[in-house]
C-alpha positions, 0 to 999 in steps of 0.5 A: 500500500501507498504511503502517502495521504491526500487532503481530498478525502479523510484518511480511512476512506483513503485507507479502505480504497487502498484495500478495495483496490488490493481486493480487485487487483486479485492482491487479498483474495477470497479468506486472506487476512487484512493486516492487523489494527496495530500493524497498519496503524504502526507501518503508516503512523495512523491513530489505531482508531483511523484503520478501525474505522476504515475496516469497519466500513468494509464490514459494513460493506460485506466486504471483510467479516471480523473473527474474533480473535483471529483477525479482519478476513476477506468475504467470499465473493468479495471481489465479484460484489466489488466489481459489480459495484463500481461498475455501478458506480461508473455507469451512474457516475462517470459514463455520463460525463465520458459521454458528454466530453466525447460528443463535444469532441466529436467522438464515437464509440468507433474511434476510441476502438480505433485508438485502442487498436480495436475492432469496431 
């Protein structure tokens, strides 16, 4: 994971991003353990209670279940829940602004193909 912090957002939303992004990159999989409270907040100089928060929201998520005692865990289907998502969340959020800046460019679906080496 990164070290570094940006101001745009709070620091555990920044966090639990880092780990939906490990999850889908296929980084933590399906049962992995996330890296415990202490060390993460040791390795990144974070208050105990930042990383709490940022995995809490990962189980509020159902994206990692907490094993007493044992640890923060990967849900099953984590990754598939992930992706269903933010693909979501790009068709609601970002498509549309895509869409817009393609049609004041001239643009068509055809000639991003082309650019990628495609074919339409």
């Amino acid at each position: 994971m990164d070290r570094q912090w940006d101001d745009s957002k709070p620091i555990y939303r920044q966090l639990r991003d880092r780990v939906v992004a490990m999850i889908l990159e296929g980084v933590l999989n399906e049962g992995d353990p996330l890296p415990s409270v202490r060390t993460v907040a040791t390795d990144y100089r974070l208050n105990p209670l930042t990383v709490l928060k940022a995995y809490q929201e990962l189980v509020d998520e159902q994206l990692v279940e907490m094993k007493r005692g044992r640890g923060m865990f990967v849900n099953a289907g984590a990754r598939e829940l992930l992706l269903k998502n933010e693909r979501q969340k790009f068709l609601d959020d970002e498509w549309p602004r895509l869409q817009e800046k393609m049609q004041l460019l001239g643009l068509s679906p055809k000639d991003l193909l082309k650019q990628r080496g495609g074919k339409p």
